[in-house]
N, C-alpha and C positions, 0 to 999 in steps of 0.2 A: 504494500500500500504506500509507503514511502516513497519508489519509485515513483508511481504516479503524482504524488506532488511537487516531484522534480522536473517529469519530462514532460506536463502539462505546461508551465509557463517556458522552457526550451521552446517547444514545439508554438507556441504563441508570438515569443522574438523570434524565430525562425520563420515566419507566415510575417510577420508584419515588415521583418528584413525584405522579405522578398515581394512586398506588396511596394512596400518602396522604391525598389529598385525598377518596377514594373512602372512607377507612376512618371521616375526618374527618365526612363529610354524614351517614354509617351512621349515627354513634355521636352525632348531632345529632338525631337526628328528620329527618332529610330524604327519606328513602323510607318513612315509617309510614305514612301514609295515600296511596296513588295512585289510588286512586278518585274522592275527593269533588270534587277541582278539577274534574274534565271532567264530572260533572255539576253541579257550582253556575252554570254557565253555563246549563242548563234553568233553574235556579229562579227564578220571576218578583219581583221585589224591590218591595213597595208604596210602599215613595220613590220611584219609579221615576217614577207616576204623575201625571199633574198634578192642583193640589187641587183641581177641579171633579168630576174624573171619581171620586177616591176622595171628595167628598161624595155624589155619586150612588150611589153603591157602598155606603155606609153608609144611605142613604135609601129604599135597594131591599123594605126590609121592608113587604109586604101588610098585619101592622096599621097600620103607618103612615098608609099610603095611604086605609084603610077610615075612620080618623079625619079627615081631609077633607073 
């Protein structure tokens, strides 16, 4: 029975620790946006690239080519 008088107010700063810390990320901007992360992982980044392939990629233009 002791125990329980111990790990009820634990378990009370433990829930209100983390009520805070919940109220804390709100009132930061940490849940505004939950979209954009799981898609910027699609988006193809052009540094990515090695610089051959992004000069080929800039050199792709048919007038270019017709001037040759």
């Amino acid at each position: 029975m002791e125990i329980i008088a111990l790990l009820f107010p634990m378990t009370l700063l433990f829930g209100l620790g983390f009520l805070i810390a919940y109220i804390w990320a709100a009132k930061n901007g940490q849940y505004d946006d939950i979209v954009t992360p799981s898609h910027r992982i699609l988006i193809d980044d052009e540094s990515d690239q090695p610089e051959q392939e992004r000069s080929e990629i800039k050199t792709d233009n048919p007038e270019e080519k017709s001037n040759e």
